[in-house]
MOPAC internal coordinates of N, CA, C and O (Angstrom, degrees):
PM7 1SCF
backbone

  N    0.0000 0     0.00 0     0.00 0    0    0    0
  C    1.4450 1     0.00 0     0.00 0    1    0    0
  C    1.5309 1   108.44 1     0.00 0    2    1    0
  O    1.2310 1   122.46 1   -53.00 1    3    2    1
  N    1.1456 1   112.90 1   127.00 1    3    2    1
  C    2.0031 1   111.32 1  -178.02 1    5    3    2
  C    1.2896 1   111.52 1   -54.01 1    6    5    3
  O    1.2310 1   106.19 1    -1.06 1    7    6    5
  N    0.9831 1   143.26 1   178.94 1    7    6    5
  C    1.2186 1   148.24 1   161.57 1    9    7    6
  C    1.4444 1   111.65 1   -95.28 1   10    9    7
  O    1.2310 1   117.40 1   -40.41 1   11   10    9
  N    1.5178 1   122.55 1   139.59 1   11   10    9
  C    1.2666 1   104.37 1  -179.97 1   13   11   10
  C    1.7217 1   111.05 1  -100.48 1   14   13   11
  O    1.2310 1   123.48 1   -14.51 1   15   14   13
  N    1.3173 1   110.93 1   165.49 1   15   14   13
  C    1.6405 1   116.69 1  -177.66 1   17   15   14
  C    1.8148 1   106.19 1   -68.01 1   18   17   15
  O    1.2310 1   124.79 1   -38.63 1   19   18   17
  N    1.1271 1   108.42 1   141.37 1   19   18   17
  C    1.8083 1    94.00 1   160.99 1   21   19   18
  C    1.2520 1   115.50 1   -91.05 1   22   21   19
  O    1.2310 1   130.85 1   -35.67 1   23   22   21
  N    1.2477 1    96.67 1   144.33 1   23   22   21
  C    1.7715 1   107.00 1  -174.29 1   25   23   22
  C    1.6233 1   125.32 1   -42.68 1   26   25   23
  O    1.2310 1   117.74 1   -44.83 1   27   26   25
  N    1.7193 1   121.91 1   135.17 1   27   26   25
  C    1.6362 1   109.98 1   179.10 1   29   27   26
  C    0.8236 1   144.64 1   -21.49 1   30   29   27
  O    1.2310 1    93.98 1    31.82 1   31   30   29
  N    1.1350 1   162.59 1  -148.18 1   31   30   29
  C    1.5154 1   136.23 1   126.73 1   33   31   30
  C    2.0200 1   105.35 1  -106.51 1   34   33   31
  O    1.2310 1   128.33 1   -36.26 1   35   34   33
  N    1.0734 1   101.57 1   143.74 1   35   34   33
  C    1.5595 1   106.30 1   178.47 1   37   35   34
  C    1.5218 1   108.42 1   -33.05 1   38   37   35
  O    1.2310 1   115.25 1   149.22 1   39   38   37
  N    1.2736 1   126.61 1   -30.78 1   39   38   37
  C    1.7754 1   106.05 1  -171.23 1   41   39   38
  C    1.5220 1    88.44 1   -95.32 1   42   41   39
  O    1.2310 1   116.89 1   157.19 1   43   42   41
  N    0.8691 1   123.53 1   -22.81 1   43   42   41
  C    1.8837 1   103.28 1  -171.98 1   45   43   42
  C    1.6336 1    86.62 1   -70.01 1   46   45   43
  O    1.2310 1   113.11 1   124.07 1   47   46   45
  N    1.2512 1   130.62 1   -55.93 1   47   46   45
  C    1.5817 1   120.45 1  -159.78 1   49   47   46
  C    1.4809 1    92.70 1   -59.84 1   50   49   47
  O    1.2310 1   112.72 1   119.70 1   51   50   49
  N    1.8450 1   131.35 1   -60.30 1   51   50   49
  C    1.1919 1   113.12 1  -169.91 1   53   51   50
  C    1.4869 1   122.41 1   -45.74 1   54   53   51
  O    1.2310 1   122.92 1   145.45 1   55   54   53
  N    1.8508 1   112.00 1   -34.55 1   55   54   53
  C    1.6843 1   102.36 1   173.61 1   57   55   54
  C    1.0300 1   122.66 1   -55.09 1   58   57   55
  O    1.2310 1   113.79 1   121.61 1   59   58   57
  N    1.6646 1   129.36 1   -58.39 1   59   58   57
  C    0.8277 1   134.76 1   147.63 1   61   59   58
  C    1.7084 1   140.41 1    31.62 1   62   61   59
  O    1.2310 1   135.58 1    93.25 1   63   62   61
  N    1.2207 1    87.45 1   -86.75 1   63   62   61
  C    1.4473 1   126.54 1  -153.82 1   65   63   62
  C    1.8933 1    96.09 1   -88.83 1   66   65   63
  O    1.2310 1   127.94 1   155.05 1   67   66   65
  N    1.7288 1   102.31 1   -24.95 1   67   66   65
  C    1.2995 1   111.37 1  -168.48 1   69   67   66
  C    1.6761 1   113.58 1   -93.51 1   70   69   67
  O    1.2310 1   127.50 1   158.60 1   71   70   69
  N    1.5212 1   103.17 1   -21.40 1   71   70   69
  C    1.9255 1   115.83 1   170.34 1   73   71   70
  C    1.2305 1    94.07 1   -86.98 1   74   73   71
  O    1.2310 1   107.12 1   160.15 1   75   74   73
  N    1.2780 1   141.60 1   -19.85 1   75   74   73
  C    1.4632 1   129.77 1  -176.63 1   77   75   74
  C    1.8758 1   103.72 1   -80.95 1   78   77   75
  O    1.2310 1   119.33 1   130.16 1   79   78   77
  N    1.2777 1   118.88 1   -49.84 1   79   78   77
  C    1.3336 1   102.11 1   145.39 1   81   79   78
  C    1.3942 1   142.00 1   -24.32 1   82   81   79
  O    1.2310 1   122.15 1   102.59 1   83   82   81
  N    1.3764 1   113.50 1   -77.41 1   83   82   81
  C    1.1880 1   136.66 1   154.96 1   85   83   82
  C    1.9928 1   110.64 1   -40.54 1   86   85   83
  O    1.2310 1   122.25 1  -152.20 1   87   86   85
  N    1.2406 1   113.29 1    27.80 1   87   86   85
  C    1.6891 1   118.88 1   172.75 1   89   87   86
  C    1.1393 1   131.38 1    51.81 1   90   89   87
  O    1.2310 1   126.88 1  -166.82 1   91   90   89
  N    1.8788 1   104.37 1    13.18 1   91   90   89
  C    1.3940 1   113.53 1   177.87 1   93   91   90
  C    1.7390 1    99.43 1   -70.38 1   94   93   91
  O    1.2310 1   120.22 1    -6.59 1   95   94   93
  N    1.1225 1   117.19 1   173.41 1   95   94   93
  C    1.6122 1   135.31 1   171.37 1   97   95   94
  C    1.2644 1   108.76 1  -102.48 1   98   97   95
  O    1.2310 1   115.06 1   -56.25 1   99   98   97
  N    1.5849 1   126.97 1   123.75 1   99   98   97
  C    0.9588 1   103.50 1   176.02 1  101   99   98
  C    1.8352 1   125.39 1   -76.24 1  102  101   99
  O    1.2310 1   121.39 1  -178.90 1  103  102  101
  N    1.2192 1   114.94 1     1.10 1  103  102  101
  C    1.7373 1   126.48 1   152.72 1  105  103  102
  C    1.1121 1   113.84 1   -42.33 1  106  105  103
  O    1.2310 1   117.29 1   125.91 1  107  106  105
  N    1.5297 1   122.76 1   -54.09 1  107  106  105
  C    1.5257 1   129.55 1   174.00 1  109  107  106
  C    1.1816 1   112.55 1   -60.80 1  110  109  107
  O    1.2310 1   108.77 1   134.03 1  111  110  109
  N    1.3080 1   138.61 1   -45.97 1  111  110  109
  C    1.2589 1   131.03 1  -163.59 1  113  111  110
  C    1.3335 1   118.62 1   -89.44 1  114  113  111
  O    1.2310 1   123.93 1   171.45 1  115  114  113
  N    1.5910 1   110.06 1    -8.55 1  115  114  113
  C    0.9945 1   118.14 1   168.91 1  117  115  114
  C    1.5278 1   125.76 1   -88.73 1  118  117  115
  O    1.2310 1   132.87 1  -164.57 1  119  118  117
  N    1.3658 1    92.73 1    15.43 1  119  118  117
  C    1.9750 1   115.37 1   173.73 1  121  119  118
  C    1.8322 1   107.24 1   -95.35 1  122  121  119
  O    1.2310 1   128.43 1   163.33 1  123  122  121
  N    1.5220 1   101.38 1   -16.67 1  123  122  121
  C    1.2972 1   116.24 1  -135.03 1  125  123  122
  C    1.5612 1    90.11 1  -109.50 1  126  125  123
  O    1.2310 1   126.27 1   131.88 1  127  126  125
  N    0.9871 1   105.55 1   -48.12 1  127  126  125
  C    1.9484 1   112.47 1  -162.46 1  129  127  126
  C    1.9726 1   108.95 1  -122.97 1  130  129  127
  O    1.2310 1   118.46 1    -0.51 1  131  130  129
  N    0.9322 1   120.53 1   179.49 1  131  130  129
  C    1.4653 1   122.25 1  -172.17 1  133  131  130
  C    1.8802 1    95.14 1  -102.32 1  134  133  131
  O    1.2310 1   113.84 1  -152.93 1  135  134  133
  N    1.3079 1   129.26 1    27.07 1  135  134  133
  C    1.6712 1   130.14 1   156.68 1  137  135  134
  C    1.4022 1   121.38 1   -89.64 1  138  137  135
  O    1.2310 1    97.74 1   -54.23 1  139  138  137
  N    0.8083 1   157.31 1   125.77 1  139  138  137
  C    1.7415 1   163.51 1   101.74 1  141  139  138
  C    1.0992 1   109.71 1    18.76 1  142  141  139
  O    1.2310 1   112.60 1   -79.57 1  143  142  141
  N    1.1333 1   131.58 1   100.43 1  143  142  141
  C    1.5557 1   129.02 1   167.16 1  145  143  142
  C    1.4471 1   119.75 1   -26.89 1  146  145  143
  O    1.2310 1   123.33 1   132.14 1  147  146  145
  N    1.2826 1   111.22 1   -47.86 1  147  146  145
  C    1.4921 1   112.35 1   160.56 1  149  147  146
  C    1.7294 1   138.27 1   -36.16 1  150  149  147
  O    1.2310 1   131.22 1   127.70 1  151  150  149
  N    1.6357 1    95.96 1   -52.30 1  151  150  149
  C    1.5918 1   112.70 1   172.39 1  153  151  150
  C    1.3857 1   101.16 1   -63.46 1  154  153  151
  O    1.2310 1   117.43 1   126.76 1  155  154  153
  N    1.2680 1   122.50 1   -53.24 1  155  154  153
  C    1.8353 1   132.90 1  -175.73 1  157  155  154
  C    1.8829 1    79.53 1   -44.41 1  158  157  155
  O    1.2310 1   126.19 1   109.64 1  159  158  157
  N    1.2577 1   105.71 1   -70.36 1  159  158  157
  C    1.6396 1    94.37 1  -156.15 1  161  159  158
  C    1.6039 1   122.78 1   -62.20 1  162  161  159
  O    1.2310 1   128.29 1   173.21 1  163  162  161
  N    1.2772 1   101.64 1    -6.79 1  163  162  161
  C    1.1382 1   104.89 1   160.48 1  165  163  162
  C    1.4390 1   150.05 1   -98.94 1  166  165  163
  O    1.2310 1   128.94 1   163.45 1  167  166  165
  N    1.5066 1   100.38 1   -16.55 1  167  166  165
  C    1.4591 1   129.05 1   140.16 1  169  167  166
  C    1.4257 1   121.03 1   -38.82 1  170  169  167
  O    1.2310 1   121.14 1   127.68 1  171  170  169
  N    1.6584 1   115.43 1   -52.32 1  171  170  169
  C    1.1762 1   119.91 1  -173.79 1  173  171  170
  C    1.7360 1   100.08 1   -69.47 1  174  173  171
  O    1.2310 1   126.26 1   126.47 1  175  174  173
  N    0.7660 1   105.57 1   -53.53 1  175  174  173
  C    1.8332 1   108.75 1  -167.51 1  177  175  174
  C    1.3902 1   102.92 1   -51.09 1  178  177  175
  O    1.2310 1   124.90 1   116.99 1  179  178  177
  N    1.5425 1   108.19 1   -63.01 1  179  178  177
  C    1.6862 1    97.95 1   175.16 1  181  179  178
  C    1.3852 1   139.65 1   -46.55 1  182  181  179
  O    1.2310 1   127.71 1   132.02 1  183  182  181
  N    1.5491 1   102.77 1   -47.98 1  183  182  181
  C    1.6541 1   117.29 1   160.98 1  185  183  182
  C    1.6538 1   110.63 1   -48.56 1  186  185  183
  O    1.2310 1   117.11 1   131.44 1  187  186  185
  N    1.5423 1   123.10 1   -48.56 1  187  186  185
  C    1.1813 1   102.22 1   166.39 1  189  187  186
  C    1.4996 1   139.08 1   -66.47 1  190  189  187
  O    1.2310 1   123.17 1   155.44 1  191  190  189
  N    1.5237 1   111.54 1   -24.56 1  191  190  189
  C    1.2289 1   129.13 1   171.40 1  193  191  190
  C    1.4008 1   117.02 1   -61.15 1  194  193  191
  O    1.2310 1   123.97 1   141.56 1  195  194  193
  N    1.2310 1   109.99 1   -38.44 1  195  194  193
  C    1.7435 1   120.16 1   175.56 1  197  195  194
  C    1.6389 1   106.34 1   -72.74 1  198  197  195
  O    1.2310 1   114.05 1   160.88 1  199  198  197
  N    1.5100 1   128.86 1   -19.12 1  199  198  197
  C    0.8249 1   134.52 1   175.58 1  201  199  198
  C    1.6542 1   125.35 1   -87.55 1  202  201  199
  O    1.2310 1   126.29 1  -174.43 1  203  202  201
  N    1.1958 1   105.51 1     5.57 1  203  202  201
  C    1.4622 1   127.24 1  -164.00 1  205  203  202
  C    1.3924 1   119.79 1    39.18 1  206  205  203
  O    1.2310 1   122.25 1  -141.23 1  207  206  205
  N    1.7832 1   113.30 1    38.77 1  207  206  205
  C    1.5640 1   123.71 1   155.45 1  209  207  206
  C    1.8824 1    99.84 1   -99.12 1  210  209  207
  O    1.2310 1   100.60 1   -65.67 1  211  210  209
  N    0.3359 1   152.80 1   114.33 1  211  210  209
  C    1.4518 1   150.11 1  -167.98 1  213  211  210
  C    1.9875 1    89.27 1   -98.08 1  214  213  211
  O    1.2310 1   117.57 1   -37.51 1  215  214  213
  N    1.5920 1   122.22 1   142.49 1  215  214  213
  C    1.1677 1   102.42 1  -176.48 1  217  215  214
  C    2.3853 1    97.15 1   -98.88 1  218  217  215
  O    1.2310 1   140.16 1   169.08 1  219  218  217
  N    0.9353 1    78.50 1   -10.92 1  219  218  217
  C    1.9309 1    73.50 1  -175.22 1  221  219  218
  C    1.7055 1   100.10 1  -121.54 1  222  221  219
  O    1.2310 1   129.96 1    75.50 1  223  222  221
  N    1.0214 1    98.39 1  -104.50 1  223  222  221
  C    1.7457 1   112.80 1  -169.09 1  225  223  222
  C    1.7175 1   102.85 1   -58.53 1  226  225  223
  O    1.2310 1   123.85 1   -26.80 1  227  226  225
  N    1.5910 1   110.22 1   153.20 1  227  226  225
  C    1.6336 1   105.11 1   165.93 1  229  227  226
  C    1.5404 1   105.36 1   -97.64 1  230  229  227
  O    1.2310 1   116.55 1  -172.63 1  231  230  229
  N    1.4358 1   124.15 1     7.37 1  231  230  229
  C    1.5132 1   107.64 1  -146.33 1  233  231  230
  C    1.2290 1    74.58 1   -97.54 1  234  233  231
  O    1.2310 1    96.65 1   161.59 1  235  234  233
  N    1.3884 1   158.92 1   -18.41 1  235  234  233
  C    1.8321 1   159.68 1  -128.18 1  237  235  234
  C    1.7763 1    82.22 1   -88.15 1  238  237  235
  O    1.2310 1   140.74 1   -39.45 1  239  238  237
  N    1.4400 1    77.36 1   140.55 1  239  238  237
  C    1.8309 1   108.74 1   168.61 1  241  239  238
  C    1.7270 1   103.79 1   -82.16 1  242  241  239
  O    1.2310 1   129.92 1   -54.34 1  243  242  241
  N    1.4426 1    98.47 1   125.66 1  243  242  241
  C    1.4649 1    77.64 1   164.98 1  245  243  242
  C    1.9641 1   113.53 1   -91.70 1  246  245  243
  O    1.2310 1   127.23 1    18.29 1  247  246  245
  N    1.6146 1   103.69 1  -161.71 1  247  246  245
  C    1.6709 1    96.21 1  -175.44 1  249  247  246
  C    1.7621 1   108.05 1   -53.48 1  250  249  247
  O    1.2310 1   120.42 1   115.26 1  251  250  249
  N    1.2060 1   116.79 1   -64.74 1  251  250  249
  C    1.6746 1   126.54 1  -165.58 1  253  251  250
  C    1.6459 1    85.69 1   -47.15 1  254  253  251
  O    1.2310 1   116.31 1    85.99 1  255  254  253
  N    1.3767 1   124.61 1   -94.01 1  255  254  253
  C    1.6994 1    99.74 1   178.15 1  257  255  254
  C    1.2928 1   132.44 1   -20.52 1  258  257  255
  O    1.2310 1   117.88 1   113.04 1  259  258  257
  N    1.2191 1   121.65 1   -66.96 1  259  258  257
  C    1.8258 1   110.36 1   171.85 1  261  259  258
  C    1.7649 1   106.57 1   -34.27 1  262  261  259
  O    1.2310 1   130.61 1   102.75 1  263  262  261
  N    1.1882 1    97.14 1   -77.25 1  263  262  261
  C    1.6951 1    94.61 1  -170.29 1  265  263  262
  C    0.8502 1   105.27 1   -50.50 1  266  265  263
  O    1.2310 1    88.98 1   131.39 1  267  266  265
  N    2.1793 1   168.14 1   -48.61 1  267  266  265
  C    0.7223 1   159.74 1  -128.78 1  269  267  266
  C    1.6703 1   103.73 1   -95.50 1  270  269  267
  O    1.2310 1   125.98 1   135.39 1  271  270  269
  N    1.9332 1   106.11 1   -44.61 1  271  270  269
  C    1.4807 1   109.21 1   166.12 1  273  271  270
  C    1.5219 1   128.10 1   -68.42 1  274  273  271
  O    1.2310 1   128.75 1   167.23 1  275  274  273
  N    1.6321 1   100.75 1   -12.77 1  275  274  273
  C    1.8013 1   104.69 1   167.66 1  277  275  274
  C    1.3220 1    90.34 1   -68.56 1  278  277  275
  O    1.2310 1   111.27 1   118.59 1  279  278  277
  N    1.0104 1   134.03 1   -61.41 1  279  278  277
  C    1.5453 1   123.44 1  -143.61 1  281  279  278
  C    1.1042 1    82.39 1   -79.85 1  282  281  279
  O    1.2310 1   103.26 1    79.27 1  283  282  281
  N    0.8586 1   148.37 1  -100.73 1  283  282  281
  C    1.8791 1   134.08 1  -151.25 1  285  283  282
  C    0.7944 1   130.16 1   -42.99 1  286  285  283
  O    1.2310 1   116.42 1   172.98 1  287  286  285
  N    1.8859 1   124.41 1    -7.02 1  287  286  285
  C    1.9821 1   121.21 1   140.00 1  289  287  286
  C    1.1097 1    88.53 1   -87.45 1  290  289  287
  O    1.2310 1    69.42 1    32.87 1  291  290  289
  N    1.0359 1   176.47 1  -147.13 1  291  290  289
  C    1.8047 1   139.41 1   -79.29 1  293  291  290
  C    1.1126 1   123.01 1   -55.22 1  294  293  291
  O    1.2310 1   121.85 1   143.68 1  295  294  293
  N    1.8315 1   114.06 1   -36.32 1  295  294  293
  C    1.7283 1   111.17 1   168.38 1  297  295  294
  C    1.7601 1   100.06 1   -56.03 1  298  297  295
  O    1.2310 1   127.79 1   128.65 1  299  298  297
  N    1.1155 1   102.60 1   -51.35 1  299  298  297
  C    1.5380 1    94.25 1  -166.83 1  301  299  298
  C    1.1149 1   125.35 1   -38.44 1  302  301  299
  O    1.2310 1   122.96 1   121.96 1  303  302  301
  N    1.6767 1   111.94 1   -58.04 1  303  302  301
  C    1.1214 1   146.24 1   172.28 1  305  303  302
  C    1.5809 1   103.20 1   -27.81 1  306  305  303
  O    1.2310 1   122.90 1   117.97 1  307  306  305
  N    1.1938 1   112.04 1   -62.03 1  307  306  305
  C    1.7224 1   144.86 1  -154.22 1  309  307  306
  C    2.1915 1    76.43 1   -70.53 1  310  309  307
  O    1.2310 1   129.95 1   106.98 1  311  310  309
  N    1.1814 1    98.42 1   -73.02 1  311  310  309
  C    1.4845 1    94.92 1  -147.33 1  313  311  310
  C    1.8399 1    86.94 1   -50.93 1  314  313  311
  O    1.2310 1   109.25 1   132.96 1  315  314  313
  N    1.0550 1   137.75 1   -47.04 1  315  314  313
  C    1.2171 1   146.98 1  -144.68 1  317  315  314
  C    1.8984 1    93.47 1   -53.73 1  318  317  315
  O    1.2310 1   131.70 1   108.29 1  319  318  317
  N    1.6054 1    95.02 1   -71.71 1  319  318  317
  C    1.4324 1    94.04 1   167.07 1  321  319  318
  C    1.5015 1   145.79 1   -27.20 1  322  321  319
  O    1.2310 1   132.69 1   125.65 1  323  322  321
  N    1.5437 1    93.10 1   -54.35 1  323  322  321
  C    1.5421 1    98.28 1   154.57 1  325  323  322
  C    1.6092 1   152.98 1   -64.79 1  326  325  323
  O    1.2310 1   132.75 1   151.21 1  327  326  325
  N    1.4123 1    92.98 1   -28.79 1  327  326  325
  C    1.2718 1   115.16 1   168.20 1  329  327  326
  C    1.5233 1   107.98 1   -71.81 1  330  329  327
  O    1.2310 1   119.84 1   133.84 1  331  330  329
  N    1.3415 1   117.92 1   -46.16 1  331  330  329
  C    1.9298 1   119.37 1   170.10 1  333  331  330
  C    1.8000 1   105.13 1   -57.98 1  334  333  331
  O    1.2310 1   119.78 1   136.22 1  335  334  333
  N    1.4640 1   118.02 1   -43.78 1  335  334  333
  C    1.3609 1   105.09 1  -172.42 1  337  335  334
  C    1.7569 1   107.15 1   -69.52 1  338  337  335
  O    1.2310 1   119.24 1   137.59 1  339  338  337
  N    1.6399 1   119.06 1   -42.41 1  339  338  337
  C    1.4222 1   108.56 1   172.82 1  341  339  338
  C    1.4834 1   124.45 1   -70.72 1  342  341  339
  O    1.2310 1   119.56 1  -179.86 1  343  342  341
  N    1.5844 1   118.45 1     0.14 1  343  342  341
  C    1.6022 1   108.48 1   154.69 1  345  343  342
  C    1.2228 1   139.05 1   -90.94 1  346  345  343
  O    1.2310 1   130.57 1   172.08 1  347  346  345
  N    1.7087 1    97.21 1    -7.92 1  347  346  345
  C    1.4829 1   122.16 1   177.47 1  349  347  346
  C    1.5106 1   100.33 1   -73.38 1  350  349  347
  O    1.2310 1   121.76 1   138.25 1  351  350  349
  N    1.8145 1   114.23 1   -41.75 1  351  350  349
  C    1.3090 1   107.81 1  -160.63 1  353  351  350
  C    1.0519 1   110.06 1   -86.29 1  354  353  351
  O    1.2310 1   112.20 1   153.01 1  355  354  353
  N    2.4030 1   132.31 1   -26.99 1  355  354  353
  C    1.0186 1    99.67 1   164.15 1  357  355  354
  C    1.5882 1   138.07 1   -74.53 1  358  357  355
  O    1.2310 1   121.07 1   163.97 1  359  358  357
  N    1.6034 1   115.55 1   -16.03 1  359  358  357
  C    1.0094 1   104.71 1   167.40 1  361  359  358
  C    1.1978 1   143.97 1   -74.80 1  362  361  359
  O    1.2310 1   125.41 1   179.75 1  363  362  361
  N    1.2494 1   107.21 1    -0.25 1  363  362  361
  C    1.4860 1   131.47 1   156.76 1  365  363  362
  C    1.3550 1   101.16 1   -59.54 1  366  365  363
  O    1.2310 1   112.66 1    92.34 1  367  366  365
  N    1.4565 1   131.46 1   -87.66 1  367  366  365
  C    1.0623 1   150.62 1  -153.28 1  369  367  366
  C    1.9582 1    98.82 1   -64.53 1  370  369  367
  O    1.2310 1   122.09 1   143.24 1  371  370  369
  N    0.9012 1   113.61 1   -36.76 1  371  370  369
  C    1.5101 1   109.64 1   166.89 1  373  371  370
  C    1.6254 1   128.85 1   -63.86 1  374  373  371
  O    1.2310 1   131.31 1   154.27 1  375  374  373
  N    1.5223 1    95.77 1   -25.73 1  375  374  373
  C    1.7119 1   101.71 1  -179.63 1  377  375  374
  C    1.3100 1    82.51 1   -94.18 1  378  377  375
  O    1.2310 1    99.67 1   158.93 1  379  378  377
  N    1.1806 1   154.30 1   -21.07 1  379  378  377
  C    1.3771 1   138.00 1  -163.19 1  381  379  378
  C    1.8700 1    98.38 1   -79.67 1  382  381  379
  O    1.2310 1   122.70 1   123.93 1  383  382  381
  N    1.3095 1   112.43 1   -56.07 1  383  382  381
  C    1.3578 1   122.07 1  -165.28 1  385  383  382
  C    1.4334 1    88.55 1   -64.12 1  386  385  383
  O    1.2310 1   118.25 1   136.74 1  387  386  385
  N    1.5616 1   120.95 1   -43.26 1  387  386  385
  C    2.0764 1    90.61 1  -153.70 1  389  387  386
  C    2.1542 1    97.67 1   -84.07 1  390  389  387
  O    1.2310 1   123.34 1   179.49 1  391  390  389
  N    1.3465 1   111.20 1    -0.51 1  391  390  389
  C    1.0176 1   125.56 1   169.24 1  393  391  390
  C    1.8228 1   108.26 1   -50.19 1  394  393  391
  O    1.2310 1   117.64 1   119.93 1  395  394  393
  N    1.3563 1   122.10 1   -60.07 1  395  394  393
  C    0.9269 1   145.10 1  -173.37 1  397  395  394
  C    1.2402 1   128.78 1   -66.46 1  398  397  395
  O    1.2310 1   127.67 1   131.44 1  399  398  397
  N    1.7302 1   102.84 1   -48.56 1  399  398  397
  C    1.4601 1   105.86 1   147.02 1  401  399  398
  C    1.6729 1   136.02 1   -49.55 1  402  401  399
  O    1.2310 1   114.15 1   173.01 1  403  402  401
  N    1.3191 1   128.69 1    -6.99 1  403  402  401
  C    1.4155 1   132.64 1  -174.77 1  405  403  402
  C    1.5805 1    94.26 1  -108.10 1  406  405  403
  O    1.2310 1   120.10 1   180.00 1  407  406  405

């Protein structure tokens, strides 16, 4: 299995993202620094998206949305679980009681 890279660190993406403004390409800079023109281009989109210019689509989440919809599939997740363990337990506990009654 490859190993994967660990993520940029926030000021390389903020530089980044900030010469691409400034009319750099991110092709060029990717001669320049250890990023992928790709990540640069994707840096840029997000930074604009967080900025509420979105550079393509309007429907894009920005960051605070992403994270806000992680956490609300893990609550989900979370409640989901629980709700399966308290139907397991009353019907447990229901065959137990009418058990008792006979």
């Amino acid at each position: 299995m490859p190993a994967t890279k660990p993520p940029y660190a926030v000021q390389i993406r903020q530089q980044m993202v900030e010469l691409v403004k400034a009319a750099r390409k991110p092709a060029e800079l990717q001669r320049g620094f250890v990023c992928s023109a790709q990540s640069i281009s994707t840096w840029v989109a997000r930074a604009a998206t967080d900025s509420g210019k979105p550079l393509r689509r309007r429907d894009v989440l920005t960051s605070a949305e992403r994270e806000e919809l992680a956490r609300l599939c893990r609550e989900n997740r979370q409640l989901k679980l629980e709700r399966d363990i308290l139907a397991k337990a009353t019907a447990w506990f229901a065959g137990k009681g009418h058990k008792t009654s006979n």
